[in-house]
C-alpha positions in Angstrom: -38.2 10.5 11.9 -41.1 8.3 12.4 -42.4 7.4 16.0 -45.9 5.2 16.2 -47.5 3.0 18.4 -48.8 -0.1 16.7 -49.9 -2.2 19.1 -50.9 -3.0 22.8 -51.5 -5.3 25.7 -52.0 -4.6 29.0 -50.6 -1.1 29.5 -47.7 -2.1 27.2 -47.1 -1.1 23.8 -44.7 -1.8 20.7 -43.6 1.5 19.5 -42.0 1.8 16.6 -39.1 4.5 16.3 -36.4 4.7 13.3 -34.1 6.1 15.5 -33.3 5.1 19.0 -32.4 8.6 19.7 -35.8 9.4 20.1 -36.6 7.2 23.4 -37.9 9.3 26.1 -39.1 8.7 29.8 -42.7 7.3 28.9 -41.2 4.4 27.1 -40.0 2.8 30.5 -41.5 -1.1 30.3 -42.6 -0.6 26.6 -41.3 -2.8 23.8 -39.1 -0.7 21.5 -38.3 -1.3 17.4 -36.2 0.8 16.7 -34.6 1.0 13.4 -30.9 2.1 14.5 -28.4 0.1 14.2 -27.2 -2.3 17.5 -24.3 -0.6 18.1 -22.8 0.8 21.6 -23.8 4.5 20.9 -27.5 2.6 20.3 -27.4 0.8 23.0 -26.6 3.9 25.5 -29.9 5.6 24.6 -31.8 2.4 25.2 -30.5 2.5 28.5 -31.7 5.9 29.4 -34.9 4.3 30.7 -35.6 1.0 31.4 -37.5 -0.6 28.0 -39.0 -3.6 28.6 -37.2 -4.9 25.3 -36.0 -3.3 22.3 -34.6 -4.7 18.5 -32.5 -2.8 16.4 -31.0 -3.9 13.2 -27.5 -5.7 13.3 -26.2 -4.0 10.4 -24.4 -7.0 9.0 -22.8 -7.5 12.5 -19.6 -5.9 11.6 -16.1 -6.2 13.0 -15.9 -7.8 16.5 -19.6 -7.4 16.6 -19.9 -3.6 16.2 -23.6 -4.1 15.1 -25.2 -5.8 18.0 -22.9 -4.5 20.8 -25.8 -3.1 22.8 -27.6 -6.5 23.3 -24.3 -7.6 25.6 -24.8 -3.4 27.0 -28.5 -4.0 28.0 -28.3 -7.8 29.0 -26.1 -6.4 32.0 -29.0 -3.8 32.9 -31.9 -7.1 32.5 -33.3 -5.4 29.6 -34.7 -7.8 27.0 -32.9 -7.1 23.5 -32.3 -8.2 19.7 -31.7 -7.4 16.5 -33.1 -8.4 13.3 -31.2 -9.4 9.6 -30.0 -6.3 7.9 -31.2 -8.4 4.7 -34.5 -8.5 6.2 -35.1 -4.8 7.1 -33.9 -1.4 5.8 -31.8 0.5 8.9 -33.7 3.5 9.4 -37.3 2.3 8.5 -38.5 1.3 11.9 -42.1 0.3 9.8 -39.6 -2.5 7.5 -38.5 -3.7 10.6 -41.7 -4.6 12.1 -43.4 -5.6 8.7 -40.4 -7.9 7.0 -37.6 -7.6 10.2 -36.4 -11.2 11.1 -34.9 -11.8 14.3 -31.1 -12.7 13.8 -29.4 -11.8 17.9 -30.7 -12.1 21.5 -28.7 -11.4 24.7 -29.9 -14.0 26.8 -32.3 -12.1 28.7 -34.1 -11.9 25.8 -34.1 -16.1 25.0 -35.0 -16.4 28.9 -38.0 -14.5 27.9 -38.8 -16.7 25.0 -37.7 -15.1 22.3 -36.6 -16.9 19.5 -33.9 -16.2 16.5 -35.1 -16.9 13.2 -38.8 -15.6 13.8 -40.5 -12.9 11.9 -40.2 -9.9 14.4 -43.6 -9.5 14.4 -44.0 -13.3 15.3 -41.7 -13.4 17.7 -42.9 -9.7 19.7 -46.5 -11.3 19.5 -45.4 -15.2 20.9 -44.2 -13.5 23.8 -46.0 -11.1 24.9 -49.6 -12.1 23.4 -49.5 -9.3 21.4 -52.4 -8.8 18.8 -50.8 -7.3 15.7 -51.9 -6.6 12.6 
């Protein structure tokens, strides 16, 4: 499972992760892609330590919004969260989320923060946090 760092700003940086399962302490107040689905077992690992956001993919949404559950999970903990088009970005491939991901969810601590459904992930993570990316 892939895990890189691919950009920074100011002490904070985008780490890219195909599974969410492999958050860890020293992620506190970074910005997390993971590739996992948004789902509620998702969203309890992001919740191990405070991220200052994460995206996951929303796995075509799914039956009473099984695929972006943890954006509702981590808007009650102030985190910053989305998920981008399953079209757009292969689950599992944390790397075809950040290169071709396209945001399709927000909770609305993520909107407060100016994110913006719609965007290119990479757009969108850059816009808001001035983020220099490739």
């Amino acid at each position: 499972m892939a895990r890189e760092v691919v950009a920074e700003v100011d002490g904070r940086k985008v780490i890219l992760m195909d599974s969410i399962t492999h958050v860890e302490e020293g992620d506190t107040d970074q910005i997390v892609v993971s590739a996992s689905h948004g789902g509620v077992s998702s969203g309890g690992f992001a919740s191990e330590h405070r991220l200052g956001a994460v995206f996951f993919n929303d796995a075509g949404v799914g039956k009473e919004n099984a695929g972006i559950a943890a954006l509702e999970m981590l808007e009650g903990l102030g985190v910053a969260a989305g998920t981008v088009d399953n079209d757009s970005a292969k689950i599992g491939d944390a790397r075809d989320h950040w290169e071709n991901g396209v945001v399709s969810h927000l909770n609305e601590t993520a909107r407060a923060a100016g994110f913006r459904e719609g965007l290119p992930l990479q757009e969108a993570i850059a816009s808001v946090y001035g983020v220099k990316t490739s």
